[in-house]
N, C-alpha and C positions, 0 to 999 in steps of 0.2 A: 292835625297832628295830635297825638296823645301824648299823656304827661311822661312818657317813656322818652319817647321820640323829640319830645322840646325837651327834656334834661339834657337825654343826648347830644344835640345837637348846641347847648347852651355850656357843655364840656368839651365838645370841639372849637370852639371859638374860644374858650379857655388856654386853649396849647397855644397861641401867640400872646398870652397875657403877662404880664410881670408876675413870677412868684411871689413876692414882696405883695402883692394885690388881690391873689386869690389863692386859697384854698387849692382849688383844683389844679390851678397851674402850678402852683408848688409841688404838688404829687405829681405830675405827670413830668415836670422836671427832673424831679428823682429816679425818673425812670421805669418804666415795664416790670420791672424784678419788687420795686416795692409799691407799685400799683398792683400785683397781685398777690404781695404779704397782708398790704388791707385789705384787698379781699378776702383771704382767708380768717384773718383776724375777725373781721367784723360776722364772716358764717360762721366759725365758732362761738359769739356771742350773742346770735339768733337760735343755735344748736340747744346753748345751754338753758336762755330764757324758754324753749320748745322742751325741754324736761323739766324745767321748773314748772312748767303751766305756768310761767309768769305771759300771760296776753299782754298786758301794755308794755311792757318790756321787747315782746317777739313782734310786735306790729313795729315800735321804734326800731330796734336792732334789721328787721327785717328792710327798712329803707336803709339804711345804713349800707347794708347788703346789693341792695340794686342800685346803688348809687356809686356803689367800689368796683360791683361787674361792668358798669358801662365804663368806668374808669380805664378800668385795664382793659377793653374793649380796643378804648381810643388810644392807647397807650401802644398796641400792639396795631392801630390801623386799622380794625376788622370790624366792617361800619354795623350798626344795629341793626339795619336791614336784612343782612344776609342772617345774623341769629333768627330774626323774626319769621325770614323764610325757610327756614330750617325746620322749624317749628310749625309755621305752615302745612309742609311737604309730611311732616308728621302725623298733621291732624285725620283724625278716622282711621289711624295703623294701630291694629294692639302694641302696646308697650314692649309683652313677649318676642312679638315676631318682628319688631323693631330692633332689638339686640338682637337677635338671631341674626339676623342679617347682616352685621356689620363682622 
């Protein structure tokens, strides 16, 4: 497993955890609607550290980041796996004719 794939999955063992005890189980308490306000929150503050050229800033921010997408990921059900094969199914398409197509 990669360090993607065990957060993932050490955020789905989270959803039967006491809020009161984690982190993660407290957001995913609150629900789908503000596991994806962090999300966005925290990519506008990878956004901004990425015009700042502030790097230690955008590498921090930047986990913050993938750490809120798998959030809302688990929030909504929609296991890493099938992102990862998404992405898979992508690999070797031009970008272009990737939107084109949809």
């Amino acid at each position: 497993m990669n360090t993607l794939e065990t957060l993932f999955a050490t955020i789905e063992a989270r959803k039967a955890a006491d809020p009161d005890s984690s982190w993660t189980a407290k957001l995913l308490a609150k629900g789908p609607e503000k596991a994806a306000e962090k999300f966005g929150e925290e990519a506008v503050e990878a956004i901004i550290a990425a015009v700042k050229n502030d790097r230690e800033n955008l590498v921090y921010e930047s986990a913050d980041v993938l750490y809120h997408l798998l959030v809302m990921l688990a929030a909504r059900d929609v296991p890493l796996s099938e992102v990862l094969a998404e992405l898979e199914r992508r690999q070797g398409t031009s970008g272009i004719a990737e939107k084109a197509s949809r």
